[in-house]
C-alpha positions as CSV (number, residue, x, y, z in Angstrom):
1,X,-6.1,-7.7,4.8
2,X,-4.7,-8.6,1.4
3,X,-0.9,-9.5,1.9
4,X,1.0,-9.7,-1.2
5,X,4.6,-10.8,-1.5
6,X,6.6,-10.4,-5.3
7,X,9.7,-11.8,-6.2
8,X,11.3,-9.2,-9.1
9,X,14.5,-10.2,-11.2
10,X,15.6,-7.3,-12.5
11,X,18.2,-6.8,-15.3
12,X,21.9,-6.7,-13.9
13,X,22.5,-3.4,-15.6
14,X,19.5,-2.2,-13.7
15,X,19.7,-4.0,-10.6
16,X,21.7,-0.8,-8.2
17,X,18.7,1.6,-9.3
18,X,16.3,-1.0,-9.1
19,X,14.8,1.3,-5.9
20,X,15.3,4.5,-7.8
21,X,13.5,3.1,-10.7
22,X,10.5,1.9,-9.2
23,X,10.1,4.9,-6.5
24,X,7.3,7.2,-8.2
25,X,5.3,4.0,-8.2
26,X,6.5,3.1,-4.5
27,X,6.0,6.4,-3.2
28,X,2.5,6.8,-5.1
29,X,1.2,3.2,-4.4
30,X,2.1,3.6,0.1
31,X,0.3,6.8,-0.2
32,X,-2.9,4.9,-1.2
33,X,-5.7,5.3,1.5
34,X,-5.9,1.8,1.6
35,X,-2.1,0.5,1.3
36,X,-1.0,-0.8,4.6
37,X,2.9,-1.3,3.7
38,X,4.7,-2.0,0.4
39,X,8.2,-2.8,1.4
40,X,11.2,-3.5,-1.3
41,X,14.0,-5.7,0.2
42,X,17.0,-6.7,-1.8
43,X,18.1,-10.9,-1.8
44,X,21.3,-11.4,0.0
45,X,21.8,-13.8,-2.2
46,X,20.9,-12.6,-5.9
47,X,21.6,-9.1,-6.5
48,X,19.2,-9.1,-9.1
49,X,16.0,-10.2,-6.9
50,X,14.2,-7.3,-5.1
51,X,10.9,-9.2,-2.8
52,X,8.2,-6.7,-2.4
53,X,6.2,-6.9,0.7
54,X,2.9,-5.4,0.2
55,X,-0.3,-5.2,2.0
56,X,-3.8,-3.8,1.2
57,X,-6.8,-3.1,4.0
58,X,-9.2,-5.2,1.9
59,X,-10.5,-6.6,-1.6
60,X,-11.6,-3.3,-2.5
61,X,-8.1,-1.7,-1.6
62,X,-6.5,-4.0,-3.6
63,X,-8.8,-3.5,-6.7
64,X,-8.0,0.5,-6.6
65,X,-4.6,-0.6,-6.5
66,X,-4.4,-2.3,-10.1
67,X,-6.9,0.0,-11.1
68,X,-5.3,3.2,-10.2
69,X,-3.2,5.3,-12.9
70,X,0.3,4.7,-10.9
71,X,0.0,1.0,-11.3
72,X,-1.2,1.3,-15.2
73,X,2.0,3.1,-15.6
74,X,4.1,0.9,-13.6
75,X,3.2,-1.8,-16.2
76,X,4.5,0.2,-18.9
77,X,7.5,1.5,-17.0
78,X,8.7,-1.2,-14.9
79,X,9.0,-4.4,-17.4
80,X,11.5,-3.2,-19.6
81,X,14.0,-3.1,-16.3
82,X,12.8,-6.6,-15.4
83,X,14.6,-10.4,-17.0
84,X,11.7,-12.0,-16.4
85,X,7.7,-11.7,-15.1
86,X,7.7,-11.2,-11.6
87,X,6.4,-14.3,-9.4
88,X,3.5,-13.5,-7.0
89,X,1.6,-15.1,-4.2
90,X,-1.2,-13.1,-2.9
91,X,-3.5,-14.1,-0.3
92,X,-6.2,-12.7,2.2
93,X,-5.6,-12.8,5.8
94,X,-7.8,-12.5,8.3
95,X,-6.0,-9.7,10.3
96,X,-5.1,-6.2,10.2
97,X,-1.2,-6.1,11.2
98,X,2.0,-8.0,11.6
99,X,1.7,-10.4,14.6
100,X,4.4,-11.1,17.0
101,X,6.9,-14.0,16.3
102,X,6.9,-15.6,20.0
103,X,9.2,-18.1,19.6
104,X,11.6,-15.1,18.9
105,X,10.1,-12.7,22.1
106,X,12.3,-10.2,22.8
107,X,12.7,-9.8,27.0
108,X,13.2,-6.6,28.3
């Protein structure tokens, strides 16, 4: 899979509506055939700083992401909300889900 992970700093006066803001995109983008999440969290610390957790099945899922009309409009309606460019790291991973964190197994 492609696992993506986006750091966005959004303008304070934007910043509450930040989810509001970005959900036609959101909702369009996880109902992609080959989107496997795409996650917004909010940093306890900044208030500003929404991480995006995103993953796509494979290459070619991830190139009809950025080639699909909801992300062409994203770039046009997303930046002027943003303080800065958003920070990215994106890397393939040879797997198709979230593994277990053992060292945190939860005994029932």
């Amino acid at each position: 899979m492609i696992f993506i992970t986006a750091k966005f700093r959004v303008l304070p006066e934007h910043a509450d509506r930040w989810p509001e803001i970005a959900d036609a995109f959101t909702q369009a983008t996880r109902s992609e055939p080959g989107c496997l999440w795409f996650e917004w969290s909010r940093s306890v610390e900044d208030p500003d700083e929404y991480v995006l957790v995103e993953a796509f099945r494979d290459d070619e899922a991830g190139a009809a992401h950025v080639q699909s009309a909801h992300f062409k409009a994203a770039q046009e309606t997303l930046p002027p909300h943003l303080a800065e460019t958003p920070r990215i790291v994106n890397f393939a991973v040879p797997q198709e889900d979230w593994s277990l964190l053992g060292e945190m197994e939860v005994k029932k």
